[in-house]
C-alpha positions in Angstrom: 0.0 0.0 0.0 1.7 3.3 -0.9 0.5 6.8 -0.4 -0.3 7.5 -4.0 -0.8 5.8 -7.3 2.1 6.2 -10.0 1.7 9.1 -12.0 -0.2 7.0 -15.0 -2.9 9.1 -14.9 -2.1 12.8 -16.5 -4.9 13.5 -14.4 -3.5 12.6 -11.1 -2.5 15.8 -9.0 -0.9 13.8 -6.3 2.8 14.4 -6.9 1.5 18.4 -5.7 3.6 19.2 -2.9 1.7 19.8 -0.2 2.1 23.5 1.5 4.2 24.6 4.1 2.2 24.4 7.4 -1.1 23.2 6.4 -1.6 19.6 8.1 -1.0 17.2 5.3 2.6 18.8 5.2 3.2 18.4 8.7 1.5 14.9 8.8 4.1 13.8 6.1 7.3 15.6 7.2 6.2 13.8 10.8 5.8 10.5 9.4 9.2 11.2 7.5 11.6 11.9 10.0 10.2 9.3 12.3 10.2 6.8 9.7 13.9 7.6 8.4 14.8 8.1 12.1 14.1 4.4 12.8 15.5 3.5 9.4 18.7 4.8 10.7 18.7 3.2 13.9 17.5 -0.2 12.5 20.4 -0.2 10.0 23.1 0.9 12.6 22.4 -2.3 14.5 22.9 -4.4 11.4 26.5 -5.7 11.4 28.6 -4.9 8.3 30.4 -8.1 8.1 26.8 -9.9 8.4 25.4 -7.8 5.6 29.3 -8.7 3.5 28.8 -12.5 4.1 24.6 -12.5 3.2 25.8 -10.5 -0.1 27.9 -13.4 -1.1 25.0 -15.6 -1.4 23.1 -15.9 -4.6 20.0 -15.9 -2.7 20.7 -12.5 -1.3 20.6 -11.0 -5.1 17.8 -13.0 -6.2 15.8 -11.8 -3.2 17.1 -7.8 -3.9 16.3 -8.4 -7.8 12.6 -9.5 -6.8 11.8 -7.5 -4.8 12.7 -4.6 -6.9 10.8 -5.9 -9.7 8.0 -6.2 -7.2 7.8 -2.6 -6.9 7.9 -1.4 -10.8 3.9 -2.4 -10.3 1.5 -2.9 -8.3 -1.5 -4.5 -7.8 -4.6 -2.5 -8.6 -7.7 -4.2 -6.7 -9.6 -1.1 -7.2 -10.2 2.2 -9.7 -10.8 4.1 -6.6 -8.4 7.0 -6.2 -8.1 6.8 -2.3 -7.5 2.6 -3.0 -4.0 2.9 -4.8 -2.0 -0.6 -5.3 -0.5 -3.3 -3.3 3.2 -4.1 -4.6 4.6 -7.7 -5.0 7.2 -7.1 -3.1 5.5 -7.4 0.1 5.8 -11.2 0.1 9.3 -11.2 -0.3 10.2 -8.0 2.2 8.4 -9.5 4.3 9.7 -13.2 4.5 13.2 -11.5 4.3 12.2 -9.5 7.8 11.1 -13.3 9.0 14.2 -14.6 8.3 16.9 -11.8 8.2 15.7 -9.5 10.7 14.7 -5.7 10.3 17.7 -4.4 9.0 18.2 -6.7 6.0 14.2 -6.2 4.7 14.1 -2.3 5.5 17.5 -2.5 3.2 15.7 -4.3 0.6 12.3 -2.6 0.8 14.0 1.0 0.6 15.9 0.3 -2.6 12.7 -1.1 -3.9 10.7 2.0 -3.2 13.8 4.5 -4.7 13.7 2.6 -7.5 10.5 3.1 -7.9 10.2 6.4 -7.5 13.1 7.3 -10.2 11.6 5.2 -12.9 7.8 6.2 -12.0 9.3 10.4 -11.2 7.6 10.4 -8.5 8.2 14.0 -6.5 10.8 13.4 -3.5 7.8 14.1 -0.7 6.1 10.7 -1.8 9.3 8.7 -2.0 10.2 9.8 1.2 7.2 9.3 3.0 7.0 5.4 1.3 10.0 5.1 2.6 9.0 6.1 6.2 6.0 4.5 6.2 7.5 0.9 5.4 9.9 1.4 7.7 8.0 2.0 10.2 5.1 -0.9 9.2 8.5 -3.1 9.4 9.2 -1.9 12.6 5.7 -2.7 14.0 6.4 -6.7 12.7 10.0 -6.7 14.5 8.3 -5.7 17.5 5.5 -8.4 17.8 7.6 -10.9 16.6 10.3 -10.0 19.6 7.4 -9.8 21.8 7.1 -14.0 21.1 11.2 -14.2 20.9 12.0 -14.1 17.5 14.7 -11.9 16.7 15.8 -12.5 13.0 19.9 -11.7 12.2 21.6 -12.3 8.7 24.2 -14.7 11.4 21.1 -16.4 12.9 17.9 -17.1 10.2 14.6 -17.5 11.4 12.5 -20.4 9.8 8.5 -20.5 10.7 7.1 -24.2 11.6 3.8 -24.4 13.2 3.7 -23.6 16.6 4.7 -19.9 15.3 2.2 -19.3 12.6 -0.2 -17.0 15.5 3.4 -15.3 16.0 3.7 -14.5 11.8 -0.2 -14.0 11.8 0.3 -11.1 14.3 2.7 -9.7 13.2 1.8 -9.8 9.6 -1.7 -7.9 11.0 0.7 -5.2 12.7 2.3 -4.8 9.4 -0.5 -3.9 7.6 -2.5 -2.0 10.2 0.5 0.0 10.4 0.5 0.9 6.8 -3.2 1.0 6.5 -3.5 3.9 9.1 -0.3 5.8 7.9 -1.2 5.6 4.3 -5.0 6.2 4.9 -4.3 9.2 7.2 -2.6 11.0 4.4 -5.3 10.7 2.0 -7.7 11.5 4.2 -5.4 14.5 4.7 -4.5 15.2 0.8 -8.5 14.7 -0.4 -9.7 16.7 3.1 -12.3 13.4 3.7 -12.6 12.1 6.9 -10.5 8.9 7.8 -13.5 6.6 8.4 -14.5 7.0 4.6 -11.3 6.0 3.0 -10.6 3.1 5.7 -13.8 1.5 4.4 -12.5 1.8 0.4 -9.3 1.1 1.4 -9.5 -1.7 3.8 -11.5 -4.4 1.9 -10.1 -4.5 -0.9 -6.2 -4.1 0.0 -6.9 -6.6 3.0 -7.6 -9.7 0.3 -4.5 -9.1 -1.6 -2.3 -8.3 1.7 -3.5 -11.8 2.9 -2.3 -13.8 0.1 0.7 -12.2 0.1 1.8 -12.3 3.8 0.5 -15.6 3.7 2.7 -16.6 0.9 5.9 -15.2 3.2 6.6 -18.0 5.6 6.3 -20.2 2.6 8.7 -18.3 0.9 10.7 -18.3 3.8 10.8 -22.4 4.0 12.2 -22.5 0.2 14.5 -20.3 1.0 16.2 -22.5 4.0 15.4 -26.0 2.1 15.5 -25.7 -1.7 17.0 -21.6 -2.4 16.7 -22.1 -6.2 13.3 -22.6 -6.4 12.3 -19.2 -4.6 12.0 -17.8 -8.4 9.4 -19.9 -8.8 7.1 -17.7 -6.6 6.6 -15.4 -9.8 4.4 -17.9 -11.1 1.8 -17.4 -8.5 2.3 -13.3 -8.1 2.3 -13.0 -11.8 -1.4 -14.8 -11.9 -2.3 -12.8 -9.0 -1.1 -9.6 -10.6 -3.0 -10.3 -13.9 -6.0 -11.5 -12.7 -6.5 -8.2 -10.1 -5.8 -6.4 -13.0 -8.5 -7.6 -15.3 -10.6 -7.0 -12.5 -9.6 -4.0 -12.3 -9.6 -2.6 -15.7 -13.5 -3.8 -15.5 -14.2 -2.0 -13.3 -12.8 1.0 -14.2 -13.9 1.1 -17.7 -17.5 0.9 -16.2 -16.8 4.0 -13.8 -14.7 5.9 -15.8 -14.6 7.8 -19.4 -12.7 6.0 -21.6 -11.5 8.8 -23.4 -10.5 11.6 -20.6 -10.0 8.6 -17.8 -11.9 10.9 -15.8 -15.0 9.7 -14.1 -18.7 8.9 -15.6 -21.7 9.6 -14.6 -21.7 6.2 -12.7 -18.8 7.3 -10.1 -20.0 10.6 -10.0 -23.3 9.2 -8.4 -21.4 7.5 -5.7 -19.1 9.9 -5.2 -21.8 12.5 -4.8 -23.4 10.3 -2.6 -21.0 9.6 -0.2 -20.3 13.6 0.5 -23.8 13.9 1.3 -24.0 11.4 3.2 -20.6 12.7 5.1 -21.4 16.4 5.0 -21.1 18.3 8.4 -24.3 20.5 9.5 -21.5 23.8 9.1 -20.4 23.3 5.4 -21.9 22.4 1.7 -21.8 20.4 -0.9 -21.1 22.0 -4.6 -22.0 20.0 -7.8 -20.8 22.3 -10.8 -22.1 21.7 -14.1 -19.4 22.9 -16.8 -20.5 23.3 -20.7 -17.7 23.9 -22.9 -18.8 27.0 -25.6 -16.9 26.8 -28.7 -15.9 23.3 -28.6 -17.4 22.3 -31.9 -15.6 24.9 -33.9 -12.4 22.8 -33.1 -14.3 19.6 -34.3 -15.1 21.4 -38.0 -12.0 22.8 -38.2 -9.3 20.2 -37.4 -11.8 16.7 -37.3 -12.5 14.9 -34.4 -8.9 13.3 -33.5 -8.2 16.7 -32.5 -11.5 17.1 -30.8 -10.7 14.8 -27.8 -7.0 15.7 -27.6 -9.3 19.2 -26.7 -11.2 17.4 -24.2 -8.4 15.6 -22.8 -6.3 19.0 -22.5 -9.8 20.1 -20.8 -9.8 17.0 -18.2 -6.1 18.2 -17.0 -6.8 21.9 -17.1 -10.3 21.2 -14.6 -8.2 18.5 -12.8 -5.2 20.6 -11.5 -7.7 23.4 -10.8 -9.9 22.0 -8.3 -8.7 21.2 -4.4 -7.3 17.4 -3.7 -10.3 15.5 -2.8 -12.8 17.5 -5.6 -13.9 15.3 -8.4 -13.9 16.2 -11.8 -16.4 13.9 -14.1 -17.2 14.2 -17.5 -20.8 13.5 -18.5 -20.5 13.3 -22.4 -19.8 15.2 -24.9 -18.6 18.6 -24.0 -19.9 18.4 -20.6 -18.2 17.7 -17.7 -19.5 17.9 -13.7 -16.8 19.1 -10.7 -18.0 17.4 -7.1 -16.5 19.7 -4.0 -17.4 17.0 -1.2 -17.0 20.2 1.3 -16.8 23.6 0.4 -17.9 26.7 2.8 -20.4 28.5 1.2 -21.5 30.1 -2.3 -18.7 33.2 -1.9 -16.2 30.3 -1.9 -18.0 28.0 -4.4 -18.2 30.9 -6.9 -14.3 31.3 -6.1 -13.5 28.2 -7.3 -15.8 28.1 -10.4 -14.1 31.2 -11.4 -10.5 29.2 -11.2 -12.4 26.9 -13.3 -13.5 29.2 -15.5 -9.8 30.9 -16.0 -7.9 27.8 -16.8 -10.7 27.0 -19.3 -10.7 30.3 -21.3 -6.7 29.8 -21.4 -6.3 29.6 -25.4 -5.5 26.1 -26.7 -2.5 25.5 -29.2 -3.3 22.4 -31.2 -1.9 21.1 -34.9 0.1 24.7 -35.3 -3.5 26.7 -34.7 -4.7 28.6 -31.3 -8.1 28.1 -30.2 -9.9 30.5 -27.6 -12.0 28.4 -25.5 -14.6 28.9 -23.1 -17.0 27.8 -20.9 -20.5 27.9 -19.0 -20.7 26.9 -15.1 -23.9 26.2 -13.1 -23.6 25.9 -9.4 -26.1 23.8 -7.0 -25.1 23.3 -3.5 -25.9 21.0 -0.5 -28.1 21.4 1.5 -29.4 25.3 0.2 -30.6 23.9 -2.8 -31.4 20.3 -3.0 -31.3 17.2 -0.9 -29.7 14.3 -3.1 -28.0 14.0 -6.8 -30.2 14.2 -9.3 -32.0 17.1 -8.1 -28.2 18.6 -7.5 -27.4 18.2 -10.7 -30.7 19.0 -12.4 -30.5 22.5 -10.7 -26.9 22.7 -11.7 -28.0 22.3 -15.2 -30.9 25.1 -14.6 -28.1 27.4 -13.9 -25.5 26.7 -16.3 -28.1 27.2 -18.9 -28.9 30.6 -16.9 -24.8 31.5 -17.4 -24.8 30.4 -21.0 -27.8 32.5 -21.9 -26.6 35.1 -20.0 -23.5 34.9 -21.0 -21.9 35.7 -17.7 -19.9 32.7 -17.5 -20.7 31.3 -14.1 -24.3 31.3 -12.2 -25.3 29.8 -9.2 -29.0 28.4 -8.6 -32.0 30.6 -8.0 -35.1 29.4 -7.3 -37.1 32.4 -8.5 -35.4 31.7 -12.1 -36.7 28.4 -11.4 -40.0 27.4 -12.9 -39.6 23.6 -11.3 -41.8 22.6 -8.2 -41.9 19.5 -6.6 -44.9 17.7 -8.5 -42.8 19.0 -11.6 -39.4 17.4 -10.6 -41.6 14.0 -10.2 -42.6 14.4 -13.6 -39.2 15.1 -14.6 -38.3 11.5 -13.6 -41.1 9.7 -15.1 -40.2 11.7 -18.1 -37.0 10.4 -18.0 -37.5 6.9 -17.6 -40.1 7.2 -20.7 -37.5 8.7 -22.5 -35.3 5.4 -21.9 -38.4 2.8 -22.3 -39.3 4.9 -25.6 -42.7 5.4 -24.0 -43.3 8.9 -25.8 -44.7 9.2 -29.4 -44.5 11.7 -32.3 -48.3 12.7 -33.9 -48.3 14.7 -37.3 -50.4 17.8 -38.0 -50.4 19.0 -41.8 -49.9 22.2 -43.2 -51.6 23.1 -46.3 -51.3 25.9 -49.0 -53.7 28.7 -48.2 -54.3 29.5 -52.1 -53.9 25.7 -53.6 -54.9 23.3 -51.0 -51.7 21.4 -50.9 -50.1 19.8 -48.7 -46.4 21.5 -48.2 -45.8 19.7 -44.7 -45.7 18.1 -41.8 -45.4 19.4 -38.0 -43.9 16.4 -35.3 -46.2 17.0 -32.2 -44.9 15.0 -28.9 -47.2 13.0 -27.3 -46.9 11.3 -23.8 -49.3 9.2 -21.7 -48.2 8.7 -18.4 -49.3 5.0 -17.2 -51.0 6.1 -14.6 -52.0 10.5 -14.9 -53.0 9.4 -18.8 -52.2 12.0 -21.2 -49.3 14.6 -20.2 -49.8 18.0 -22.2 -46.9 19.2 -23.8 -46.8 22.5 -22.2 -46.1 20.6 -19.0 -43.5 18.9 -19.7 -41.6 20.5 -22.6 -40.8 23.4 -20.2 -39.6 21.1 -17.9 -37.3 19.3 -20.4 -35.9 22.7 -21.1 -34.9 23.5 -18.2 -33.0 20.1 -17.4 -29.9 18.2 -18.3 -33.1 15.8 -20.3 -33.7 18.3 -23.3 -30.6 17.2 -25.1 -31.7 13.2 -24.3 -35.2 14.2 -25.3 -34.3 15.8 -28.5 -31.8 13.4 -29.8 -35.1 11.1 -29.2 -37.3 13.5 -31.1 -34.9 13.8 -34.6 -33.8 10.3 -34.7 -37.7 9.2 -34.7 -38.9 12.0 -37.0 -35.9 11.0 -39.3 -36.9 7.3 -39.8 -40.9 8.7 -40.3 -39.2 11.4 -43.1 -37.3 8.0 -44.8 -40.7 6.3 -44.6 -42.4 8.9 -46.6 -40.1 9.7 -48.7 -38.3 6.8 -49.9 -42.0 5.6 -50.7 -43.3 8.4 -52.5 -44.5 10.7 -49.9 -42.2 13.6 -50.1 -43.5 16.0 -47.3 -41.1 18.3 -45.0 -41.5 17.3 -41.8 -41.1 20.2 -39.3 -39.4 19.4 -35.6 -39.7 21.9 -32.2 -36.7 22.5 -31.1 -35.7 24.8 -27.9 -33.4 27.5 -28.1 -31.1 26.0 -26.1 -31.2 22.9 -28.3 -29.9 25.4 -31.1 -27.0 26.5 -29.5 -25.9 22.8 -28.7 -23.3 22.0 -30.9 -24.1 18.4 -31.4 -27.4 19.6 -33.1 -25.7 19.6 -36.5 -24.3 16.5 -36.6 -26.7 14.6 -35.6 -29.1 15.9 -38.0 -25.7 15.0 -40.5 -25.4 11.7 -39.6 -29.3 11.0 -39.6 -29.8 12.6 -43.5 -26.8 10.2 -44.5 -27.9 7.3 -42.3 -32.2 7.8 -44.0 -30.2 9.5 -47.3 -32.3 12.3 -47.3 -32.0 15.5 -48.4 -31.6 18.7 -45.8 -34.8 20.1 -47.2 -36.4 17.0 -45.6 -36.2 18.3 -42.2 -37.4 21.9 -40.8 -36.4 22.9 -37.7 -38.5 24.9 -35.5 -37.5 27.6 -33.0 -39.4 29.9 -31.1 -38.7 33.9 -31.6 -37.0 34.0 -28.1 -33.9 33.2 -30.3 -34.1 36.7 -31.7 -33.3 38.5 -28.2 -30.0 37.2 -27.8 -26.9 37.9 -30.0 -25.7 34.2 -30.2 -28.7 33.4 -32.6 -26.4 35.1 -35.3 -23.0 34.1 -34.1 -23.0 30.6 -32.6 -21.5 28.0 -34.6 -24.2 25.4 -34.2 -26.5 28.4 -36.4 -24.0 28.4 -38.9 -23.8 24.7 -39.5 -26.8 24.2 -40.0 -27.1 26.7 -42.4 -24.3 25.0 -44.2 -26.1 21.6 -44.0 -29.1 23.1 -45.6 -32.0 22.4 -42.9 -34.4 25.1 -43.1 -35.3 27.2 -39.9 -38.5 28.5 -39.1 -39.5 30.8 -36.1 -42.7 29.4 -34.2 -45.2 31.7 -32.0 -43.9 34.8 -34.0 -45.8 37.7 -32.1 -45.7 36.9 -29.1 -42.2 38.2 -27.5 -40.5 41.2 -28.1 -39.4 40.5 -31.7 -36.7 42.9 -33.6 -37.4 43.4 -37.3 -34.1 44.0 -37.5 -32.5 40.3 -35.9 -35.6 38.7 -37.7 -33.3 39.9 -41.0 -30.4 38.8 -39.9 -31.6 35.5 -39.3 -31.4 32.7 -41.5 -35.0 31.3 -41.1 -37.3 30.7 -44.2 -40.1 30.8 -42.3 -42.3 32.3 -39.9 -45.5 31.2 -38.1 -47.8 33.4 -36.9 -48.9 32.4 -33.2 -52.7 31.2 -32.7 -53.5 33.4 -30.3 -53.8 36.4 -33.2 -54.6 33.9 -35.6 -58.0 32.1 -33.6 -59.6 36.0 -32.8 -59.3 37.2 -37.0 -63.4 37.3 -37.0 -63.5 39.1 -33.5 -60.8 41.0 -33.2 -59.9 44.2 -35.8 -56.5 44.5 -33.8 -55.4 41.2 -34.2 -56.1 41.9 -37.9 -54.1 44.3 -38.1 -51.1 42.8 -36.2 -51.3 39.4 -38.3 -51.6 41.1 -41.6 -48.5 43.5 -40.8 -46.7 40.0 -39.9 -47.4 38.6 -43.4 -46.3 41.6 -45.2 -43.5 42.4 -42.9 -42.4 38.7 -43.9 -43.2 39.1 -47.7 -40.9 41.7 -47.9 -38.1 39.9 -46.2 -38.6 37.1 -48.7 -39.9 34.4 -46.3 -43.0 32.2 -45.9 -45.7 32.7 -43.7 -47.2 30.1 -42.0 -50.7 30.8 -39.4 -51.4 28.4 -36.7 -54.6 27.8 -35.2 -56.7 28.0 -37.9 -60.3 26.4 -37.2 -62.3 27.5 -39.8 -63.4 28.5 -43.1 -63.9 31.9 -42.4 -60.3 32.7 -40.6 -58.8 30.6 -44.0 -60.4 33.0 -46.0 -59.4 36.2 -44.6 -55.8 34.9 -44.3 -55.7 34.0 -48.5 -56.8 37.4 -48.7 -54.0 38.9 -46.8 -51.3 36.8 -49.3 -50.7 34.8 -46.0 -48.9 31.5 -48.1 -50.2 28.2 -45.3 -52.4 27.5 -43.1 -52.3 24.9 -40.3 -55.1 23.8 -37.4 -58.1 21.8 -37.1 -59.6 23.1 -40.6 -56.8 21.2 -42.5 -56.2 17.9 -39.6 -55.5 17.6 -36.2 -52.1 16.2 -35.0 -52.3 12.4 -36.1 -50.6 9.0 -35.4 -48.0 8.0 -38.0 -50.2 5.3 -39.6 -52.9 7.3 -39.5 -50.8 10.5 -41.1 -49.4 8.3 -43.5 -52.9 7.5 -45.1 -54.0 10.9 -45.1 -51.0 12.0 -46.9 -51.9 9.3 -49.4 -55.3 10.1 -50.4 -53.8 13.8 -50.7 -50.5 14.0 -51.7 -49.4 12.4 -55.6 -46.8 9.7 -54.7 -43.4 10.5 -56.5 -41.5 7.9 -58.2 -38.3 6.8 -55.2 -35.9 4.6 -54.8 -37.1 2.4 -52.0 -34.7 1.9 -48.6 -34.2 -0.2 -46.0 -35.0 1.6 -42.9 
């Protein structure tokens, strides 16, 4: 068991010296001088021509070379951090203490552990400290096994036999409790978590492998008196040990960990999350961040994916050697990744270190010879101020990051008056999600027809949800709700990748209608938008013009709309926009311009009062020319009858679509109605 894992991981931060005065400094530097002061002392009672004589035996070097080798790797029985490895060498150190004495297996085990520390770099504070604590785990053994009369020397061996197996057994345990509490202490002191938690991830699982090799010891120690040439032979049994743990391991970590960034999943970060909860003091929070990276596509375009997630590793470093030791940085998918503070003091400090965050992020990025400016978007929810467990931690972190992103001001921490959740709603959220996974929601079509011909020019995807035990879920209560959650990007994905395969059904059998698709703002600032909707017309092979995307005119208040990336890929993919509910908000003429939307639909509210209403008149015909002259369609929703279909030909208004023309339909249903109205094209039939 050693203090800290070799520096594999890029991610690691534990080769960090610790800071002058704080208590993981003075813990180590302790532990350090006691540890080398008995080091000393055990070595100056070792006799120099004892040591001379053992060297001349080939055993002597075939011990030294094993142990040795024994510490190059360990043992991982776990891909907790706090965990670390066991080293082979154990079994050997410790039959040479059995039969040698103290001097000759603190000799052995400290060369092992320098070694190890030049050909892993370790930093000289964690060499030392391994060294100290062995020494003093060794120390610990020596002195139960004089406590029974058995004082090991290079002149007079030591050989185990029956009677003194409680003698090895004891002193084995005082080994490893010894090491357990030294090691443990300092993580607990490293991570700032309390000593009880990382005894119970350490314990278990080092206490199995620590068993068989202690047990192994006196064995070893037996060969070594009787038959010295077959000690080598041990290998064979480490080197299954070693392998096997290791599969284990690397199963386990692949199913808590992101296989690209080696960070954390989702998975871990559960538990993780958990645990602090479960350990957090009355006096201090929890934090869960929620970090969105902003630009991160336009390094995907520009230099291809390979280059992508070097990005997002460079990202996983940058967030891991910002945050304290004992923080957990996970990454979620994507360009989303989640920071856990297990204890932080209160918002003023939380914000403090989402700003650090922030800062190493917005560092630019040189990759392939080009610099890329980077930046993020951080929500913060915290223990117990704003929710009691995970997912309602990290669904309110998500309602603020989308609050920084929108507002562009970087970092945001919860408020519940920006908040339209309640706890009925959150409920809902969670059924929502699970009939997001069980694919319990469906997709209903409502037509829109030419004003002036009759014809059928579209398609509009409704969602439809019946809950298995409230019945039917209107939309407006739980679209909202998926907005404002880490579940709109789930539920979206959902949404295309169904409306894509109805689109390929129609079309690739003669039915060549645009299918329009509601999508949030939010969802059109997400920069996996784009190639999703990609990969879907190449997967279906249909054209852009297949697909419509809808968007309501709350895109037009914010500048992003005409900047963003994700707008301007899909613009270069060739899916059409269209602004839904126009009228309603506080639309600018002028952004309506700049936008690249080919259509917009006037909302039902002005449409449904035409007969009643001269105002609403007014405002809906100003709408259609306003949009005449800007070169788009116009599109009225709500339209119920004859009369309100009349007036809007009249105005020049181009489609019409409501209860007049057919209400929102099931696709079987839609696809006979579109049948007996629309003439089938000659096309290539696919596979779907």
């Amino acid at each position: 068991m050693g203090v800290l894992l070799p520096m594999t991981d890029p991610n690691d931060t534990r080769d960090t010296g610790p800071r002058v005065g704080t208590p993981l400094w003075a813990f180590l530097a302790g532990v350090s001088v006691i540890g080398c002061t008995a080091l000393i002392v055990a070595e100056l009672r070792l006799d120099v021509f004892e040591l001379a004589e053992l060297a001349r035996a080939p055993l002597f070097w075939v011990l030294a070379v094993l142990v040795v080798l024994g510490e190059l790797r360990p043992v991982m029985v776990s891909s907790a951090t706090a965990v670390g490895g066991t080293y082979p060498a154990t079994m050997f150190t410790f039959a040479v203490l059995l039969h040698y004495g103290l001097a000759v297996a603190v000799l052995m085990q400290v060369v092992g552990i320098v070694v190890n520390g030049v050909v892993t770099r370790k930093a000289w504070h964690r060499v030392s400290f391994n060294v100290a604590q062995a020494t003093l785990a060794f120390t610990a053994a020596a002195v139960v096994l004089g406590l029974f009369g058995i004082v090991p020397s290079p002149s007079s061996p030591w050989v185990p036999s029956g009677p003194t197996l409680t003698a090895v057994a004891l002193s084995g345990l005082a080994y490893f409790a010894a090491r357990a509490m030294l090691v443990c202490s300092a993580v607990a002191l490293h991570e700032r978590r309390s000593l009880s938690r990382v005894l119970r991830a350490t314990v278990g699982p080092q206490a199995l492998v620590y068993t068989a090799l202690l047990g192994l010891a006196p064995l070893v120690v037996v060969v070594m008196e009787d038959s010295p040439g077959l000690v080598p032979l041990f290998v064979a049994p480490l080197a299954a040990v070693y392998f096997t743990a290791t599969l284990s391991m690397r199963r386990d970590h692949q199913a808590m960990h992101d296989e690209l960034t080696g960070l954390p999943n989702r998975k871990m970060l559960i538990v993780s999350t958990e645990e602090a909860l479960a350990e957090a003091r009355h006096d201090e929070r929890v934090g869960l961040f929620l970090i969105d990276l902003d630009r991160f596509k336009e390094v995907n375009d520009t230099m291809g994916h390979p280059v992508g997630d070097r990005l997002l590793q460079m990202v996983a470093h940058r967030l891991t050697h910002s945050v304290r030791p004992g923080d957990v940085v996970a990454r979620l998918g994507g360009d989303e990744f989640a920071v856990l503070l297990p204890s932080i003091r209160d918002s003023h400090a939380a914000r403090e270190v989402a700003a650090r965050l922030r800062a190493a992020l917005t560092e630019p990025v040189r990759l392939e010879g080009m610099t890329f400016d980077m930046d993020g978007s951080v929500g913060i929810a915290l223990f117990p101020d704003h929710a009691p467990d995970f997912e309602l931690l990290l669904q309110r972190a998500d309602v603020a990051m989308y609050l920084a992103k929108e507002g562009r001001t970087g970092v945001e921490l919860y408020q519940q008056d920006k908040d339209r959740n309640s706890p009925e709603r959150l409920g809902l959220l969670g059924d929502l999600r699970r009939a997001v996974d069980n694919r319990e929601l469906r997709l209903h079509y409502q037509p829109k027809v030419d004003l002036a011909t009759g014809e059928v020019r579209g398609m509009e995807a409704l969602l439809r949800w019946r809950h298995p035990v409230r019945g039917p879920i209107p939309p407006d209560d739980f679209i909202p709700l998926a907005e404002q959650s880490y579940l709109m990007r789930q539920l979206t994905e959902y949404v295309i990748d169904a409306v894509m395969e109805q689109a390929a059904r129609w079309w690739h059998t003669g039915l060549q209608v645009q299918i329009s698709v509601n999508v949030s703002a939010r969802d059109l600032l997400d920069s996996a938008l784009p190639d999703q909707l990609e990969a879907g017309l190449s997967r279906f092979r249909l054209p852009p013009e297949a697909i419509q995307l809808e968007v309501t005119e709350r895109i037009l208040m914010g500048d992003q709309a005409y900047t963003h990336e994700t707008i301007k890929a899909l613009a270069a993919l060739g899916v059409p926009l269209a602004l839904d509910d126009f009228g309603t908000g506080y639309s600018s003429f002028i952004r309506l311009q700049r936008l690249a939307a080919s259509e917009v639909k006037i909302d039902a509210s002005f449409v449904q009062r035409l007969s009643s209403s001269e105002d609403d008149e007014r405002i809906v015909r100003s709408i259609v020319d306003l949009v005449r002259s800007l070169g788009l369609r116009s599109v009225a929703e709500g339209v119920e009858t004859e009369e309100v279909a009349l007036k809007l030909t009249g105005m020049g208004c181009d489609m019409g679509q409501g209860w007049l023309f057919g209400r929102p339909m099931a696709p079987a249903d839609a696809t006979v109605w579109l049948r007996e109205r629309v003439g089938v094209q000659e096309a290539e039939y696919v596979e779907i």
